[in-house]
C-alpha positions in Angstrom: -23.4 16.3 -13.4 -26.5 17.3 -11.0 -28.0 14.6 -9.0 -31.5 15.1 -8.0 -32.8 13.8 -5.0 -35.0 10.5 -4.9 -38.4 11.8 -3.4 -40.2 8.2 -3.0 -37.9 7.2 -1.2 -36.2 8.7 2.4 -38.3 11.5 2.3 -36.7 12.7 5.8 -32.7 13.4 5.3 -30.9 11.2 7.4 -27.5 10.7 8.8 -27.3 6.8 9.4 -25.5 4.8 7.0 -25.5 1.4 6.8 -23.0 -0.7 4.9 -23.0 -4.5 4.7 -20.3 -6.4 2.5 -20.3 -10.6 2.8 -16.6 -10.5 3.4 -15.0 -10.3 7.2 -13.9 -6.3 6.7 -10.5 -7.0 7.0 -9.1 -6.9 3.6 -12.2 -4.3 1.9 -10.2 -1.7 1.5 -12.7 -0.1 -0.4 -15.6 -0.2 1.9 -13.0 1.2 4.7 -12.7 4.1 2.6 -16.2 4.8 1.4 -17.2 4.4 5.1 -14.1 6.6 6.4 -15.1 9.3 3.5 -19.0 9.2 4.8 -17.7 9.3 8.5 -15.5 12.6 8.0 -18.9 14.5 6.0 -20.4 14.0 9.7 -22.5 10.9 9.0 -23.1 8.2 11.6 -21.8 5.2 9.8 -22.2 1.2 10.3 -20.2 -1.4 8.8 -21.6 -4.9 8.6 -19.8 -8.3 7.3 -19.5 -11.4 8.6 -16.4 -13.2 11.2 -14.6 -16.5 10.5 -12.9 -18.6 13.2 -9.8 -16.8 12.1 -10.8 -13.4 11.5 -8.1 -10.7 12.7 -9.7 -7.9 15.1 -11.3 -4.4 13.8 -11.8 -2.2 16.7 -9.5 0.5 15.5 -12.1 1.4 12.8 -13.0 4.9 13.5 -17.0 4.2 12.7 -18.8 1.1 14.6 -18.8 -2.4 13.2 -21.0 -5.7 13.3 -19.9 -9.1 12.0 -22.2 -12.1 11.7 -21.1 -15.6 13.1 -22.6 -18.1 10.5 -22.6 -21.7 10.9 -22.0 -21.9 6.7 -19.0 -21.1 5.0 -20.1 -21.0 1.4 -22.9 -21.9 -0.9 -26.7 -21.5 -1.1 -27.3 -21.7 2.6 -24.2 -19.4 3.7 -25.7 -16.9 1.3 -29.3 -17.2 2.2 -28.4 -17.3 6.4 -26.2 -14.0 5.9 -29.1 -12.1 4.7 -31.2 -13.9 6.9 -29.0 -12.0 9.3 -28.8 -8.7 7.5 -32.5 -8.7 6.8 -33.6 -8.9 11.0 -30.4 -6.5 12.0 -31.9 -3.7 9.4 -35.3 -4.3 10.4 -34.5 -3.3 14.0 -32.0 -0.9 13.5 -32.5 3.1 13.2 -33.7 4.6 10.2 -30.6 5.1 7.8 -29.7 5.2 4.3 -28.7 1.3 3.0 -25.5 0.3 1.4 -25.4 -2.8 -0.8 -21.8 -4.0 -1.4 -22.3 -6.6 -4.3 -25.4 -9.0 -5.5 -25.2 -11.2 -2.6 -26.0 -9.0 0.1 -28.7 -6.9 -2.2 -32.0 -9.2 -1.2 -32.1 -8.1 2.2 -31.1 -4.4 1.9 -33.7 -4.4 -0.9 -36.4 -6.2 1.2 -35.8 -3.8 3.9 -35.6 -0.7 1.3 -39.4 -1.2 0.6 -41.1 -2.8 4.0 -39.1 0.7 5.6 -39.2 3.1 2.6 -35.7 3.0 2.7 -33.0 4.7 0.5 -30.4 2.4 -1.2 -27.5 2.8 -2.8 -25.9 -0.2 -4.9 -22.3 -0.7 -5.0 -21.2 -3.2 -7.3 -17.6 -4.3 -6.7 -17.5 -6.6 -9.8 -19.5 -7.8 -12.7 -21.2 -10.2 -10.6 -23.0 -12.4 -12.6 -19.9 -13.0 -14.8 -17.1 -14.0 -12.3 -15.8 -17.1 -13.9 -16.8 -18.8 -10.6 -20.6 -18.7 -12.2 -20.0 -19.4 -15.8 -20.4 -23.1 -15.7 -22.6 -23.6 -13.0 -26.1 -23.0 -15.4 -28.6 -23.3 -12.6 -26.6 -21.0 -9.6 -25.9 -18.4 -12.3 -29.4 -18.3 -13.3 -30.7 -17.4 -9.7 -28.4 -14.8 -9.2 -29.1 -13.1 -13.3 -33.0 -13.5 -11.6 -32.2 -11.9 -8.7 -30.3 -8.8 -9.9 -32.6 -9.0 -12.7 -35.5 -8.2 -10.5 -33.8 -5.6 -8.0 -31.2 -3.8 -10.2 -33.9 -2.3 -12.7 -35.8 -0.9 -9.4 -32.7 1.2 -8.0 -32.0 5.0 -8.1 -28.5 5.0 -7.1 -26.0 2.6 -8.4 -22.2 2.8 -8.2 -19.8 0.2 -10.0 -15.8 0.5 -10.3 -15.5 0.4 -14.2 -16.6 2.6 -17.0 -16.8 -0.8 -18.9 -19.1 -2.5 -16.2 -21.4 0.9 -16.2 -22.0 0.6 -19.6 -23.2 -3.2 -19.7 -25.6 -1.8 -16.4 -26.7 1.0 -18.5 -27.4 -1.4 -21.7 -29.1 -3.8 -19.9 -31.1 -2.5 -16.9 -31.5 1.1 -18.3 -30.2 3.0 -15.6 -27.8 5.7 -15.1 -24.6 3.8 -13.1 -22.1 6.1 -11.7 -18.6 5.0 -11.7 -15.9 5.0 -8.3 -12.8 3.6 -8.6 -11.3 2.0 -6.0 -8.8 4.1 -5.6 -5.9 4.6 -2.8 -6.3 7.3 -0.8 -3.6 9.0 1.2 -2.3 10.4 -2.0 -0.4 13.3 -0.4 2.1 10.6 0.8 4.9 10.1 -1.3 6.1 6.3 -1.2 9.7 5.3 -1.1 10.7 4.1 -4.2 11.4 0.5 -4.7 14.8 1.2 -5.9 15.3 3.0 -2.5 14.4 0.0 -0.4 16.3 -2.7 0.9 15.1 -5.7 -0.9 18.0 -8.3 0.1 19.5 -10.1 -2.8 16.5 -11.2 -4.7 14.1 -9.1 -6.7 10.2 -8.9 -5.8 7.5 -10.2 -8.1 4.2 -9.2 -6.1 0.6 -10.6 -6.5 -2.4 -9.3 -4.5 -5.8 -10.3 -4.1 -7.8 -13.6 -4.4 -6.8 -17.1 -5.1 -9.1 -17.8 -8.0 -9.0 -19.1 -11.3 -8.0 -17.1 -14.2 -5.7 -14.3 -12.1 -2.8 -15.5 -13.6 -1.1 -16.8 -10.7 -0.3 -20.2 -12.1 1.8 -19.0 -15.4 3.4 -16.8 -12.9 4.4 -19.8 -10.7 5.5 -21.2 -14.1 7.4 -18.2 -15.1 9.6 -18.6 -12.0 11.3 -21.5 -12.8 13.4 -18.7 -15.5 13.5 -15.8 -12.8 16.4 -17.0 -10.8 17.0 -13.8 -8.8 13.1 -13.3 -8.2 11.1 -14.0 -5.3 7.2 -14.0 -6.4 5.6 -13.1 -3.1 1.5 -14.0 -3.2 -1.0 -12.0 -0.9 -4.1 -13.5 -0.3 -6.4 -16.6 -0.1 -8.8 -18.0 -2.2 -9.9 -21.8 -3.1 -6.9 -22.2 -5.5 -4.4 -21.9 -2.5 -3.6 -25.6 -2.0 -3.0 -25.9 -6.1 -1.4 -23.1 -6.7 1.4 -24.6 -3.6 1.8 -28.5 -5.2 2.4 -26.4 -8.5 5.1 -24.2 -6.5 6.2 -27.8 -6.0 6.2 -29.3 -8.9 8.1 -26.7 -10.8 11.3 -26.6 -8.3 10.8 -22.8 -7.2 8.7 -23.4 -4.1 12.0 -21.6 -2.3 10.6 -18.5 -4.3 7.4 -18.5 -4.2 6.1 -17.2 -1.3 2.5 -17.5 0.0 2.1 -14.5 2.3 -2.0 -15.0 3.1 -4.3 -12.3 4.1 -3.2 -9.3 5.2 -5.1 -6.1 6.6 -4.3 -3.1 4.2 -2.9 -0.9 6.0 0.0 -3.3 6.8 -0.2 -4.8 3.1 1.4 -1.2 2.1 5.1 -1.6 3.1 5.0 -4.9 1.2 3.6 -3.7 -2.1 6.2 -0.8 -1.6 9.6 -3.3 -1.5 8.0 -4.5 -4.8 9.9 -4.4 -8.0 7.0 -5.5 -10.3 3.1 -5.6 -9.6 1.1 -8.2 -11.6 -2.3 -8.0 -12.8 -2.4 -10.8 -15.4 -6.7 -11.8 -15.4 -7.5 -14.1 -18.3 -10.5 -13.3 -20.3 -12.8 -15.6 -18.5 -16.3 -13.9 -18.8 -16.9 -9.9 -18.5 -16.1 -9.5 -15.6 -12.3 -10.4 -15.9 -12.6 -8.7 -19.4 -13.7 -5.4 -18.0 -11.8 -5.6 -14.6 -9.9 -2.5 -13.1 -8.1 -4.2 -10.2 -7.7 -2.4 -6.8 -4.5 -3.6 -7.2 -3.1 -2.0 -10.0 -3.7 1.2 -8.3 -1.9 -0.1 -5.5 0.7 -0.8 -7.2 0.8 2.4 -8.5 0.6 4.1 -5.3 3.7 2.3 -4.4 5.5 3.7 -7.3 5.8 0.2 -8.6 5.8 -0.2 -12.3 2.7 -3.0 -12.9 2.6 -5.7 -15.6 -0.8 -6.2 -16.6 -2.9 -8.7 -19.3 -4.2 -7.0 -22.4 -8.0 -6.4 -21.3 -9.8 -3.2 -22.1 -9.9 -1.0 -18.8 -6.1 -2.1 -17.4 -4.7 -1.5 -20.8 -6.4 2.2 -20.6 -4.4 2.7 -17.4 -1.4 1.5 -18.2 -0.8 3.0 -21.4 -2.7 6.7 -20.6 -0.1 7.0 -17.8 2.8 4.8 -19.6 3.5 3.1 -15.7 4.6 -0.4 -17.0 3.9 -3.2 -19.6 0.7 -4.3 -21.1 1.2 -8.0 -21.8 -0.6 -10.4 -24.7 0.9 -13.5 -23.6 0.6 -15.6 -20.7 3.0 -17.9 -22.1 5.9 -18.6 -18.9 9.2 -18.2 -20.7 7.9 -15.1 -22.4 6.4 -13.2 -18.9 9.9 -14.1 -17.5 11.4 -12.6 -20.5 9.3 -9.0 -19.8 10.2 -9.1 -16.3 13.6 -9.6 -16.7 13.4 -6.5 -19.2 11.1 -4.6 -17.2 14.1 -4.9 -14.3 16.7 -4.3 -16.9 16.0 -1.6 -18.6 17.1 1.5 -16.5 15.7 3.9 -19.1 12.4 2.7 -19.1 12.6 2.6 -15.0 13.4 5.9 -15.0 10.8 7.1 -16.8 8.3 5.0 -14.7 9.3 6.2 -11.6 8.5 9.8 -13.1 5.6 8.6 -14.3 3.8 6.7 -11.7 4.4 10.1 -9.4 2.3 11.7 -11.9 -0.3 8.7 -11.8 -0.6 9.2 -8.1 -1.3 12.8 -8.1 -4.6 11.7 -10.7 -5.8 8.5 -9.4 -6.4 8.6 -5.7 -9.4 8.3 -3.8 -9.5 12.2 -2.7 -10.5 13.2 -6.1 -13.8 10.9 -6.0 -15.1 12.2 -3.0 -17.1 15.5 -3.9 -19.2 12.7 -6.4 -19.4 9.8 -3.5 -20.8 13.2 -1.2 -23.1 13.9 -4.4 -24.5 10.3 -4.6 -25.3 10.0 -1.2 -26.4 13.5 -1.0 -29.1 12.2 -3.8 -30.0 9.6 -1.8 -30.9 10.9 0.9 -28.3 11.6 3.0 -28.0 15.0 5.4 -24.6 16.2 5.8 
């Protein structure tokens, strides 16, 4: 595919690049690597997010980084501060090409885009607008379907992480959305195999990503109580955390079930490799569950860790194209334990995962986007 470059926009080429996500940088792994990939092509790169009391340090980042101190933590006025924020950093800062990671930081890069005759590129982590967060909250979800309503249609260059999501872009707004994956990278590096690790006595169940509704998580916690000689260790945070411990409780395995929090990603790897099954078990809550393509499924797969996922379109693809584990259409407890205990069991079927996941890994890694990433940017704007 040729990408022609956008002539109304960034008329000089330019080597700045600006990318702002709303999260605190340390568990993106994505924007690490679209930054790291821009960085390498020789352009002058700029991450910018926001910092929690909490938030674990970032300095090793090869390319410079800024994180906002807001007084709000979420809602209407945390969102309209941080691109308060973004809007007077970009309006000072030099000339570049700007990165929108997700609706909520779009207003401000788009504000900017046109006051500066800006390039920008739209990178749309998720189907926004259909996160089961937003599906029953009427008025909240209307502002945000008017604000990508009135932005999206007006963008040259938009990247999203599923053909499924493209296609619903496409439909709607018209426009031509290019797909990234959010692939590992580092494919080169062959991971020890789970079966080569010591584990200790119990078997690892492994969960990673957000504490949200709909992921899963509590029929796994269910499940537990008939995996005796598992250990379901949970990476991440999310506003389900303190629920998702009473049930732990409630069901007797709070001994094996592990709550492991947020962990950078770069030390998140040795875990997912001790793994003996990866879950990915989204509901169908709203498109964008139903069209997901978890980063962590690829994780998984990078680990050589054969995944168990829910039967929704673009997992199911995965799973079955590369035959790397078990697509699943229950979420009933006693019958996830059941394929678990199979998936663990059955030697054949490991051994023919462990061939194929290599093969997986060789396919589906980062490295293989990057000539298109280079293209987009290229289109953009972009001088290297």
């Amino acid at each position: 595919m040729s990408y022609k470059v956008d002539l109304s926009i960034a008329v000089h080429p330019l080597k700045k690049v600006y990318l702002s996500v709303i999260n605190d940088l340390v568990v993106d792994h994505r924007v690490h690597k679209m930054a790291t990939t821009l960085l390498n092509v020789g352009a002058d790169v700029t991450l910018i997010g926001r910092r929690f009391a909490m938030s674990q340090s970032v300095s090793d980042r090869p390319y410079k980084t800024i994180r906002f101190k807001l007084l709000f933590k979420r809602g209407f006025l945390f969102y309209a501060f941080f691109n308060v924020r973004l809007f007077f950093y970009l309006l000072f800062a030099k000339k570049g090409i700007l990165v929108s990671n997700d609706l909520d930081t779009l207003p401000a890069n788009f504000l900017i885009s046109r006051i500066r005759n800006l390039s920008i590129v739209y990178d749309s982590h998720e189907y926004f607008t259909e996160v089961p967060e937003l599906l029953n909250r009427g008025f909240v979800r209307r502002i945000w379907l008017k604000i990508e309503g009135s932005i999206v249609p007006r963008l040259n260059h938009i990247i999203t992480v599923s053909e499924s999501i493209a296609v619903e872009y496409n439909r709607i707004y018209g426009k031509n959305v290019e797909v990234i994956r959010n692939l590992p990278s580092n494919a080169g590096k062959e991971a020890r195999r789970p079966d080569e690790l010591e584990c200790g006595p119990k078997r690892v169940i492994i969960y990673q990503g957000s504490l949200n509704m709909g992921r899963g998580i509590e029929e796994m916690i269910r499940a537990m109580q008939y995996l005796e000689q598992f250990v379901l260790q949970i990476f991440g945070d999310g506003l389900l955390k303190k629920i998702l411990r009473r049930l732990a409780s409630e069901m007797i395995v709070a001994d094996r079930v592990q709550f492991m929090g947020r962990i950078p990603f770069g030390e998140l790897k040795k875990y997912t490799r001790q793994a003996s099954v990866g879950i990915s078990l989204e509901r169908n809550i709203g498109r964008n569950y139903y069209y997901a393509l978890p980063n962590k499924l690829f994780d998984y797969i990078h680990a050589q860790v054969p995944v168990l996922v829910s039967d929704l379109p673009e997992m199911r693809k995965i799973v079955e194209s590369y035959d790397v584990g078990v697509v699943s259409d229950t979420y009933e407890p006693e019958k996830l334990a059941n394929i678990i205990t199979n998936m663990m069991d059955n030697h054949e079927l490991r051994e023919k995962w462990k061939k194929n996941l290599r093969v997986a890994v060789k396919e589906l890694n980062w490295e293989n986007q990057e000539e298109k990433i280079i293209s987009i940017y290229r289109s953009a704007g972009l001088s290297v």
